[in-house]
C-alpha positions, 0 to 999 in steps of 0.5 A: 500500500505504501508503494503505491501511495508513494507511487502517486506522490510521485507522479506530479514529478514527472509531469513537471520536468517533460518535454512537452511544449507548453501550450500556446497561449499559456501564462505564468507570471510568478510573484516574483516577476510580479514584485519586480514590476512595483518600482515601476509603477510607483515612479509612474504613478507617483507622476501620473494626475490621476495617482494611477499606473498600468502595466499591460501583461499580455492580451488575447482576442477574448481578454487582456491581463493588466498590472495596476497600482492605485495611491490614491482614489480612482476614477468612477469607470463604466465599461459597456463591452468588457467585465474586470476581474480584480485579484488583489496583490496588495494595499486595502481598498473600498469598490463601490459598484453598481448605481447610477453614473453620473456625469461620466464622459466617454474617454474611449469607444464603449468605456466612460471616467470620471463624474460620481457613483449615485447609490451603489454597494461598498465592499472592502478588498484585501490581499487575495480577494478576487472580484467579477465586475460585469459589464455596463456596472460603474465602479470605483476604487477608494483607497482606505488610507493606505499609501498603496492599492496593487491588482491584477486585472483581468479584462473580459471583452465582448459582451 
């Protein structure tokens, strides 16, 4: 019994070291490589009027990958053909989703920033939370006075 046991323990090993190509499309961006991109965003966000940076990591016909670093309150955003999914890195935050936006201004095809949130549902992120975000819901990140927000964004088009 034990050699069996022992016998499936095993097998993970020699899947991992084979020779087989990876599968196109196939990502891996490790915690490290991630870590190592925070500089860059610091100095970006730091000059930046709206305290924001993005990083684009890769991007496929149905959806992109973005790094983002917030140090301080975002833009209410509105996407009409796209949903976001935040996987939070680092920092604390509070989305409020859902309402009405008002007075936003298109700042390219299908997406709207800026004016405010009427009503909507508050929500705090910390480090590991994931959030589906759908399309056609405004959203806005509030930092909970931190000095820092960072996430990664899955963007999901078309809808």
């Amino acid at each position: 019994m034990k050699k069996i046991l022992l016998s499936f323990l095993a097998l993970p090993c020699f899947f991992a070291f084979s020779d087989e190509p990876a599968p196109r499309g196939l990502e891996h961006w490790t915690s490290a490589t991630v870590a190592s991109m925070s500089p860059a965003l610091d100095a970006q966000a730091a000059s930046d009027p709206h305290h924001f940076a993005v990083q684009q990591l890769s991007t496929y016909p149905h959806e992109y990958f973005l790094l983002a670093r917030r140090v301080a309150d975002g833009q209410p955003e509105w996407h009409e053909t796209e949903a976001d999914v935040f996987i939070v890195e680092s920092g604390t935050a509070t989305l409020l989703v859902g309402g009405t936006l008002v007075g936003g201004e298109t700042t390219a095809p299908h997406e709207k920033r800026d004016g405010t949130i009427q009503g909507g549902m508050r929500t705090k992120l910390a480090p590991g939370d994931v959030v589906r975000i759908p399309p056609r819901v405004p959203h806005q990140v509030l930092l909970d006075g931190g000095k820092e927000f960072t996430y990664l964004v899955v963007k999901v088009k078309g809808y």
